[in-house]
KEVOKOL-117702 format. One record per residue (C-alpha): y, z, x. Coordinates in steps of 0.02 Angstrom, whole numbers. Example, Ala and Ser with C-alpha at 12.3 -4.5 7.8 and 13.67 -1.06 7.14 Angstrom:
REM residues 2
+--------+--------+--------+
!      Y !      Z !      X !
+--------+--------+--------+
!   -225 !    390 !    615 !
!    -53 !    357 !    684 !
+--------+--------+--------+
REM end
This chain:
REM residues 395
+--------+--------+--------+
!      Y !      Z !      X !
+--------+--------+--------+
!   -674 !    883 !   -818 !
!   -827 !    810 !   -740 !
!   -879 !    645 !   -778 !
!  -1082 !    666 !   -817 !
!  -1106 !    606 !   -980 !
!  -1157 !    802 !  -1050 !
!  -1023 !    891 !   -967 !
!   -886 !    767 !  -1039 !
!   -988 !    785 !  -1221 !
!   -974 !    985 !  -1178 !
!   -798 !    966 !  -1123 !
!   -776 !    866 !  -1292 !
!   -818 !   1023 !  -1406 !
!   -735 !   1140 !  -1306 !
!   -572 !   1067 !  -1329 !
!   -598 !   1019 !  -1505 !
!   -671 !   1162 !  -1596 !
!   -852 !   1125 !  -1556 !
!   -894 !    992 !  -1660 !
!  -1001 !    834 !  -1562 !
!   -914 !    693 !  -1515 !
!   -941 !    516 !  -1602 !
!   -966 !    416 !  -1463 !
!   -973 !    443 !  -1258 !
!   -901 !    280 !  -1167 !
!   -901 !    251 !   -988 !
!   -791 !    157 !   -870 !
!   -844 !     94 !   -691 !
!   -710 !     82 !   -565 !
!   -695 !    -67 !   -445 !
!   -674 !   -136 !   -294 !
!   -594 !   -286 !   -237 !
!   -696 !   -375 !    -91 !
!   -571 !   -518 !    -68 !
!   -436 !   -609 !   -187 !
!   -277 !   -485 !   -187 !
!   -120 !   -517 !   -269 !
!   -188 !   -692 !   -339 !
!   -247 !   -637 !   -531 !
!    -42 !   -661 !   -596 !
!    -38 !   -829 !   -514 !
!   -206 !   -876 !   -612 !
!   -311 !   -885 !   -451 !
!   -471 !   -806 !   -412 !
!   -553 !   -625 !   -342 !
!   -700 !   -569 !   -320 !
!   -705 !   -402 !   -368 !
!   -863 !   -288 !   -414 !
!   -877 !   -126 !   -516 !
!   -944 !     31 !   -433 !
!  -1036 !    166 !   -482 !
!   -898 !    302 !   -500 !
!   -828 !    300 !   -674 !
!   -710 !    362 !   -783 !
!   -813 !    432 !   -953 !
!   -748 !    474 !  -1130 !
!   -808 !    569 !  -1274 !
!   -719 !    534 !  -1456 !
!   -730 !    577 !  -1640 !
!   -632 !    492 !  -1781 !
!   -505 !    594 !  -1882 !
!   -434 !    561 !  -2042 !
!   -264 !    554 !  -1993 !
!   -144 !    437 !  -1879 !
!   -162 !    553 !  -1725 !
!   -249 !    535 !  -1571 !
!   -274 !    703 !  -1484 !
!   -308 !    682 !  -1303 !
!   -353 !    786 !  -1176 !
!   -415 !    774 !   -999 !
!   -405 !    844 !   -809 !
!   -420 !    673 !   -710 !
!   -237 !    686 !   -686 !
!   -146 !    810 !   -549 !
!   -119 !    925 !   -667 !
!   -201 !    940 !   -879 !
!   -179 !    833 !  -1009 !
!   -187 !    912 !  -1173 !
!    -66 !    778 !  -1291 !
!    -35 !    722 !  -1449 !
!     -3 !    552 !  -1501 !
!     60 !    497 !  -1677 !
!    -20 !    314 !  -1693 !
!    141 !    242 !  -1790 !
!    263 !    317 !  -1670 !
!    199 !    233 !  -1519 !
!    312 !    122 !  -1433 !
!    311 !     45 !  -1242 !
!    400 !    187 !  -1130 !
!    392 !    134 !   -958 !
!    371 !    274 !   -898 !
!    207 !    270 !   -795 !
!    138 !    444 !   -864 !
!    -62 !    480 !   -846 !
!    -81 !    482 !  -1036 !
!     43 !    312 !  -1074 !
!   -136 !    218 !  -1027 !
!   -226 !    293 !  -1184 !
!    -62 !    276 !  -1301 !
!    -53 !     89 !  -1207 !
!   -207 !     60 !  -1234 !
!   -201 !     99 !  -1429 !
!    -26 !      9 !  -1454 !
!    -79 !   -157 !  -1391 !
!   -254 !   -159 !  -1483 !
!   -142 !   -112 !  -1641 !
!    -13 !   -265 !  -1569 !
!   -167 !   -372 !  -1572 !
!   -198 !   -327 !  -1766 !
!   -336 !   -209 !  -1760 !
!   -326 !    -67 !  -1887 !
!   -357 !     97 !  -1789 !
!   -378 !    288 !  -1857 !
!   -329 !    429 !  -1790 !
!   -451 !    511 !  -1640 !
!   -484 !    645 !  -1522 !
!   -531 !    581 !  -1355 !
!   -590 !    702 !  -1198 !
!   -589 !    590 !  -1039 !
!   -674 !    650 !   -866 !
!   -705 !    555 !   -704 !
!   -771 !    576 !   -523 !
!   -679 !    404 !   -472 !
!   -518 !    452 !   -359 !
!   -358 !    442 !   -456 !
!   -227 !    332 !   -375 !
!   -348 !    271 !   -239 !
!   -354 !     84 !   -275 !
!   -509 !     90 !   -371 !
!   -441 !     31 !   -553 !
!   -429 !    222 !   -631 !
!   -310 !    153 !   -739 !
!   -396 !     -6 !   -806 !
!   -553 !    104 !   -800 !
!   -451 !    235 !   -925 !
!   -383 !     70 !  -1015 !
!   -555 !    -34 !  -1068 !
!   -620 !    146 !  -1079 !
!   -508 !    194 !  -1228 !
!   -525 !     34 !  -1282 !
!   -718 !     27 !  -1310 !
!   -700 !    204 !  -1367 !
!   -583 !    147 !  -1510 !
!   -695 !     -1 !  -1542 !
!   -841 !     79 !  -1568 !
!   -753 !    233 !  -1680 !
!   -677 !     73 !  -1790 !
!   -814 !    -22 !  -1811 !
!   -712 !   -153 !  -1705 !
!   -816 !   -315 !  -1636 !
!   -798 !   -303 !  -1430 !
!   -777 !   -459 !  -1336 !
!   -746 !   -429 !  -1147 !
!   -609 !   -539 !  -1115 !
!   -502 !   -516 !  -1265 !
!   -522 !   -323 !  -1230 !
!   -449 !   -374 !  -1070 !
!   -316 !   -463 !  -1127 !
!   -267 !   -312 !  -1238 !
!   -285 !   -184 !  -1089 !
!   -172 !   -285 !   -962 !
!    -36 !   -290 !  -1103 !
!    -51 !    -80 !  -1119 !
!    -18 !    -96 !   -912 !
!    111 !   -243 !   -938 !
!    203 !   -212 !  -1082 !
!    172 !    -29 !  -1120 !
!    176 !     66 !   -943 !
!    288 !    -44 !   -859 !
!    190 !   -125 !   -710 !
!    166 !   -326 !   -688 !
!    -26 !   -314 !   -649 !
!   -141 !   -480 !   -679 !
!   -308 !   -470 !   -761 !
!   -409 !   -438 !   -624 !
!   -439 !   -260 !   -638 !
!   -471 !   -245 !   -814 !
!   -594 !   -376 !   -814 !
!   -686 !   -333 !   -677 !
!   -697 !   -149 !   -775 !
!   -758 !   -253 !   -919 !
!   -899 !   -373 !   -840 !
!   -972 !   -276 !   -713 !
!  -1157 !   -333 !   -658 !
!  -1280 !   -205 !   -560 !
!  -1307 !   -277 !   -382 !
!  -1164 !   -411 !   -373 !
!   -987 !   -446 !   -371 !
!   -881 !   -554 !   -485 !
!   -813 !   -713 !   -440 !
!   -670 !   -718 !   -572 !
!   -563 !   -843 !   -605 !
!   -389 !   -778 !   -679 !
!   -344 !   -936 !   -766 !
!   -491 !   -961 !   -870 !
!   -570 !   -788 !   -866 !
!   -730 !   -859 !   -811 !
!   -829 !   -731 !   -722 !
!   -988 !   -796 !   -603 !
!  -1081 !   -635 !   -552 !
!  -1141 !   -663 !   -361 !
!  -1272 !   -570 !   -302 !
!  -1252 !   -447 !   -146 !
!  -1379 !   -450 !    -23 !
!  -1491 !   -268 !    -25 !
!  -1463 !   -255 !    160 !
!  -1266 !   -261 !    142 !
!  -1183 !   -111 !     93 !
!  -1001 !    -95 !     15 !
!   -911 !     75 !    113 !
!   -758 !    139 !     22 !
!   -633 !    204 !    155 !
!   -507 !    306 !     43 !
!   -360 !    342 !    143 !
!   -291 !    483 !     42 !
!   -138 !    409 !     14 !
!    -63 !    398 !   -141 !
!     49 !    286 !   -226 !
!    105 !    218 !   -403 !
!    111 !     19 !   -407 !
!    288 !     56 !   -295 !
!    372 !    -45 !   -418 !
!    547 !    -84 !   -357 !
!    428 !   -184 !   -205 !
!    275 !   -250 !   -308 !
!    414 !   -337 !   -423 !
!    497 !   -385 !   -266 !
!    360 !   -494 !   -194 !
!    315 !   -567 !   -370 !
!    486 !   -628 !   -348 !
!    475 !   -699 !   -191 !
!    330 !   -802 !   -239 !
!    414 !   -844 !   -413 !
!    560 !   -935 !   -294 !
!    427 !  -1010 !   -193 !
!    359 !  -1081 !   -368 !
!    506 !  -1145 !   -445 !
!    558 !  -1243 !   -259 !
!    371 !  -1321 !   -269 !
!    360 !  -1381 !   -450 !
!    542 !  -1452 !   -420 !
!    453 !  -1588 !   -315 !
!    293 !  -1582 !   -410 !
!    310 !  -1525 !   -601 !
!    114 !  -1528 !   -636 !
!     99 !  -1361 !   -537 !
!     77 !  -1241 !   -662 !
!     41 !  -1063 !   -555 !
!     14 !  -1068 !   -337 !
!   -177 !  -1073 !   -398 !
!   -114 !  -1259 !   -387 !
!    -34 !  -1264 !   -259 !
!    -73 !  -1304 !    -75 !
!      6 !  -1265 !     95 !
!     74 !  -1420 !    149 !
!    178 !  -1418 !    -14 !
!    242 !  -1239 !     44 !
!    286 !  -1318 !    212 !
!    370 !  -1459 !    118 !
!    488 !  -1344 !     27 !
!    532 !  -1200 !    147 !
!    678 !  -1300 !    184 !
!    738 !  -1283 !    -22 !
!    711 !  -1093 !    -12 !
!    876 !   -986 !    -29 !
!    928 !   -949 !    150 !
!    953 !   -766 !     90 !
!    758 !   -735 !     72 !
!    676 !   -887 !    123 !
!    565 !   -811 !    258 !
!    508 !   -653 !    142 !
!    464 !   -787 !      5 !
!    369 !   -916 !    122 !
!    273 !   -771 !    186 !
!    211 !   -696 !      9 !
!    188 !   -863 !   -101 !
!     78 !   -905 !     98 !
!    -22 !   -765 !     76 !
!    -66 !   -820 !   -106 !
!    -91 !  -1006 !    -62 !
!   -230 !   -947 !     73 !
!   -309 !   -789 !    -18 !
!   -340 !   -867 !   -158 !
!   -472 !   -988 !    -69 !
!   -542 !   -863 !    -14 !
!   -640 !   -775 !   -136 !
!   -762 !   -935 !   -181 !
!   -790 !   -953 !     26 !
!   -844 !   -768 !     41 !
!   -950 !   -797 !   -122 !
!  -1022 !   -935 !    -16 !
!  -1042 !   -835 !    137 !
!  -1145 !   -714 !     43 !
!  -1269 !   -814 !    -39 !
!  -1292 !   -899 !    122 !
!  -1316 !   -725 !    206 !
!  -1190 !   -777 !    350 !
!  -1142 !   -616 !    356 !
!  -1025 !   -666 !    516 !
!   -915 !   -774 !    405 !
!   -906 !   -649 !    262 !
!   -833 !   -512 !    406 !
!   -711 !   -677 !    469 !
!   -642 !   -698 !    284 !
!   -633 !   -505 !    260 !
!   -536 !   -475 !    405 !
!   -430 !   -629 !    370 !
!   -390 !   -569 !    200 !
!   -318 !   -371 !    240 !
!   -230 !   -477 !    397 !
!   -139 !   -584 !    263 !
!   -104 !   -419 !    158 !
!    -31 !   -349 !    318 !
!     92 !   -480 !    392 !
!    136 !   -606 !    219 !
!    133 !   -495 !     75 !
!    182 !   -335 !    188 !
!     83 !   -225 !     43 !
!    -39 !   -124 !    184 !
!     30 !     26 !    277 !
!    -16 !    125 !    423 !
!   -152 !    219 !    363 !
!   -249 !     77 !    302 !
!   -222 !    -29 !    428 !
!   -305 !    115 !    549 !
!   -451 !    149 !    457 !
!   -494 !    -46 !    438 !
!   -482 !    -67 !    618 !
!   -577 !    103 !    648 !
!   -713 !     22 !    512 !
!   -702 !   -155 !    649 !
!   -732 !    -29 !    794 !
!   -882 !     62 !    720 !
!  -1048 !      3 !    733 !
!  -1144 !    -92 !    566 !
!   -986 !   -155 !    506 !
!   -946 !   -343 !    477 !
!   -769 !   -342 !    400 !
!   -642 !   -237 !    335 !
!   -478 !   -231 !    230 !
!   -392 !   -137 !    100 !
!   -408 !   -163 !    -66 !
!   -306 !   -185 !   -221 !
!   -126 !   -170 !   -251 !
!    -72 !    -89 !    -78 !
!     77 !     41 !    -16 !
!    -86 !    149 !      3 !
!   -269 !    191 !    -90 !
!   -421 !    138 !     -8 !
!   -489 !      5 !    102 !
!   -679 !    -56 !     98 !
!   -784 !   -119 !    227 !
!   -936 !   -235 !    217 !
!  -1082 !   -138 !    334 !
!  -1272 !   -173 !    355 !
!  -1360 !    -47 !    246 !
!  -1472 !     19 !    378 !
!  -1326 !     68 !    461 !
!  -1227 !    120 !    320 !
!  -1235 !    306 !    317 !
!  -1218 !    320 !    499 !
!  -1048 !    220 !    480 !
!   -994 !    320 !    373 !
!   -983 !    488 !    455 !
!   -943 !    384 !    611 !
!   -808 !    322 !    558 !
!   -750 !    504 !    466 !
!   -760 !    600 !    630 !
!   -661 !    444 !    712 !
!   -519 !    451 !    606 !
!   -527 !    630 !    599 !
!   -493 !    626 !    803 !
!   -310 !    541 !    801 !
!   -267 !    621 !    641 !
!   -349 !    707 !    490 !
!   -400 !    598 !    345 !
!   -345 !    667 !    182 !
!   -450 !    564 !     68 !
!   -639 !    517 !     99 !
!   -753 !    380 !    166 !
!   -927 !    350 !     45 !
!  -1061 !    207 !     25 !
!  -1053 !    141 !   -176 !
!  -1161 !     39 !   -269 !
!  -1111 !    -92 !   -384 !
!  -1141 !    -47 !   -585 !
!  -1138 !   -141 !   -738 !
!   -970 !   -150 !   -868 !
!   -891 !    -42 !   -978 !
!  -1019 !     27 !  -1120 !
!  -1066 !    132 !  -1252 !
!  -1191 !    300 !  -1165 !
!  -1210 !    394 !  -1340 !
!  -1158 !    328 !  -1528 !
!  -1199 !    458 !  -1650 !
+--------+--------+--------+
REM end
């Protein structure tokens, strides 16, 4: 089901007996430039939305069902959802986002009705690009709007990372969803996790954000995203041993790491060093590159890039072979500054940061390359950054 806000409307009355729908919502995807893995330790990112989307056309019913159907999954979702009868599965399923999504506003006392919801998308599923928080603050808005339900962008992403927490089963921070939420046309946000504080930061016109998707795909691999949350918990609990004011590692440093490798339990004391490391030093990172792109120093911003997906590589051990190819591919190609995967890892997409007059040229450039050692499944594309999550239609 395409995405373009009259197709999804068309796709809307096809589905459900040709009456219009209520509202049409869309959802931006996002990309992370820098700050991965930091958002459940309260640190900062600096993520920005991108213009592929996830939309949504609804209509209120009169009953306590929500009827959804879409095609933004491998295979068609046509489902029905009784309101009362939703309860956290764990399960991971396309559609447990939208019955996630509803549970936890519901959780957070809002009285919803019943809807039916059509939901369409050009952003690649499973690629690292937030489909899922896109699909979350989607429903979310959609809902809003149908209930006459005031929005506030960071409570809505409160609500949406408890769907994904507490609902589906996967230990995300608030990054994503909030990035979904408070997207600004021509910049990235520098977000901090603790406070939700978000400081949009203009991008340059002559620098250029290239998506490298990889083609592979992965859930959130949970058994080893849980796994390195728990290596950095241990790190944690050795620090604020010594020094009880630290709260998250947002506040801590690395000579209190070095202090404490020693404490570790000999059993996984390297594997935790190395992923609460890679959180001490990403998660100065995103204000630097912030700083490196006002300043234009587009030299540092490729530095800190390249740092970053390095740090994602060897401490937190989330990148994999195909991503770590096409970002140094992107390093060996001509216009580009930096490059490094982005979000939660084990596969997706990588992005590079590329001077826009060279931007198209790196693009196919950088295709054919790839294609020569080995064919790439998924796609490379320039994006723009977009605003937030919002209301297209309201009838």
């Amino acid at each position: 089901m395409s995405a373009a806000p009259g197709r999804i409307a068309d796709g809307f009355r096809n589905a459900f007996g040709g009456h219009a729908p209520a509202v049409v919502v869309r959802a931006p995807g996002r990309v992370n430039l820098i700050g991965d893995h930091t958002d459940y330790h309260e640190g900062f990112a600096l993520p920005a939305a991108i213009d592929r989307e996830v939309q949504l056309a609804a209509a209120p019913r009169t009953d306590q069902i929500l009827r959804v159907v879409s095609s933004v999954s491998d295979e068609p979702v046509n489902v029905e959802l009784e309101l009362g009868a939703l309860a956290p599965t764990g399960r991971n399923r396309w559609h447990d986002y939208v019955a996630g999504t509803a549970w936890a506003l519901a959780e957070a006392g809002h009285e919803l009705g019943g809807a039916d919801i059509a939901i369409g998308t050009d952003l690649p599923i499973g690629a690292g690009l937030s489909s899922s928080a896109a699909i979350e603050m989607g429903v979310a808005r959609a809902l809003c709007a149908l209930g006459r339900i005031a929005w506030d962008t960071a409570s809505m992403a409160r609500v949406a990372r408890r769907a994904e927490n507490d609902y589906v089963g996967l230990g995300c921070g608030i990054m994503d969803q909030l990035a979904v939420g408070a997207g600004v046309a021509g910049h990235a946000l520098l977000l901090d996790c603790r406070s939700l504080a978000v400081e949009p930061v203009a991008l340059p016109s002559d620098l250029t954000i290239v998506v490298m998707d990889t083609g592979v795909r992965r859930s959130l691999a949970a058994t080893e995203y849980d796994a390195r949350r728990a290596g950095c918990d241990s790190a944690l609990d050795a620090i604020r041993r010594r020094w009880p004011d630290v709260r998250t590692l947002r506040d801590a440093d690395a000579s209190q790491l070095e202090a404490v490798r020693g404490d570790l339990d000999p059993a996984d004391r390297d594997a935790a060093y190395r992923r609460a490391a890679h959180v001490i030093t990403e998660n100065l990172r995103p204000t630097q590159l912030a700083a490196a792109l006002d300043a234009r120093d587009y030299a540092e911003a490729g530095r800190l890039v390249d740092a970053s997906h390095a740090s994602l590589r060897d401490l937190y051990e989330v990148s994999c072979p195909e991503l770590d190819r096409i970002t140094a591919l992107a390093r060996r190609t001509s216009g580009c500054y930096g490059a490094r995967m982005t979000g939660g890892g084990f596969g997706g997409s990588a992005v590079a940061l590329v001077a826009s007059e060279a931007s198209e040229a790196f693009a196919e450039d950088l295709s054919a390359a790839y294609d020569a050692a080995g064919p790439l499944t998924g796609s490379v594309f320039t994006c723009h950054t977009a605003g937030g999550v919002s209301v297209l239609e309201s009838g």
